[in-house]
N, C-alpha and C positions, 0 to 999 in steps of 0.2 A: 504494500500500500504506500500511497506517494502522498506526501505532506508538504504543505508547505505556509508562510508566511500569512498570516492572516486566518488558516483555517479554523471553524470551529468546530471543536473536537469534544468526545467524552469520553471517559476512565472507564474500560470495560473490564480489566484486571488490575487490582491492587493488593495480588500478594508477592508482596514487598520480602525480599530475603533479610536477613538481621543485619546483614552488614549495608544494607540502602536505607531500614529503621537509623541507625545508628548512625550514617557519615549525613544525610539529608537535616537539612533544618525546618523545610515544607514539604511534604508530599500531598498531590491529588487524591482527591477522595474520588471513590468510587460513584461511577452513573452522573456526576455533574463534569458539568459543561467548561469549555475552558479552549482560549483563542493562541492559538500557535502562536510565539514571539520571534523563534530561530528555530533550524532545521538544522541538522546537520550528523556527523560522522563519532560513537561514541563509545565509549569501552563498558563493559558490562563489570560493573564493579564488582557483582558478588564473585564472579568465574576469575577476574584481576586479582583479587585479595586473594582467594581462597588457593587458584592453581597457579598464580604469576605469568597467566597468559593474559594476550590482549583480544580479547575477542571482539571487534567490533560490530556497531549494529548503527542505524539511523536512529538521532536522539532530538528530542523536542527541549526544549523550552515555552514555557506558558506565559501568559498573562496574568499578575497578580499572583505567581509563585516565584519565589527567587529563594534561591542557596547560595550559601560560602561559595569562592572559589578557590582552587587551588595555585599552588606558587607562582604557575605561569598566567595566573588571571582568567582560566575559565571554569565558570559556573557547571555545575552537575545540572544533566539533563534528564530525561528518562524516556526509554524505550520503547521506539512508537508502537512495536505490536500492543504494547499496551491500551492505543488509544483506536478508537473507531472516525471518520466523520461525520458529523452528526446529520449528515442528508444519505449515509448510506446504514443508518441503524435498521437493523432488521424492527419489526413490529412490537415484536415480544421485549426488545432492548431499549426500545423509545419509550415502551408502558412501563419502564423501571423506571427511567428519569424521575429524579426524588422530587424536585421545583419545577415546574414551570416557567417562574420569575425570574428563576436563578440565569439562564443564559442569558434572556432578555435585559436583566440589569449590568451582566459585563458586557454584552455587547455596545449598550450605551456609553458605559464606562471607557472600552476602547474607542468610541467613536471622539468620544470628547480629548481623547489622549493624543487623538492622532490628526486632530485639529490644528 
């Protein structure tokens, strides 16, 4: 699945390994809504930590989540299989969305941002 800038997206898997609990300062919650900030190329910390390999994967950055970043200045991302677009949710996966409100008021929120 292809991501990109501005997309809005939802958390369709948030089981988090202990070691993404642990280095993250914000994680997405599950089923809510949430607008792409960065795209890009990114290591899969719990497979890093645990086997000292680099496994790469395509990693997001959201709107209104941000983390630490690391000594070279870049922020922890997460891993797009985790997220859906929110125009290609199956039926059964839109009838979870917790809010209604809740997309509708970040999408506001990025609109006034990007004014």
């Amino acid at each position: 699945m292809s991501f990109k800038i501005n997309d809005n997206v939802v958390l369709v898997d948030d089981k988090w390994p202990e070691t993404v609990v642990n280095l993250y300062d914000q994680l997405p919650e599950l089923n809510h809504t949430y607008v792409v900030r960065a795209v890009r190329v990114g290591v899969k910390a719990d497979e890093l930590i645990m086997d000292h390999r680099r496994v790469l994967e395509s990693s997001l950055l959201l709107v209104g989540v941000f983390n630490r970043t690391n000594k070279l200045g870049v922020e922890a991302g997460f891993g797009a299989h985790r997220f859906r677009k929110l125009d290609e949710l199956t039926a059964e996966q839109a009838a979870a969305l917790k809010d209604g409100k809740n997309f509708h008021d970040l999408k506001e929120s990025v609109k006034k941002v990007l004014r």
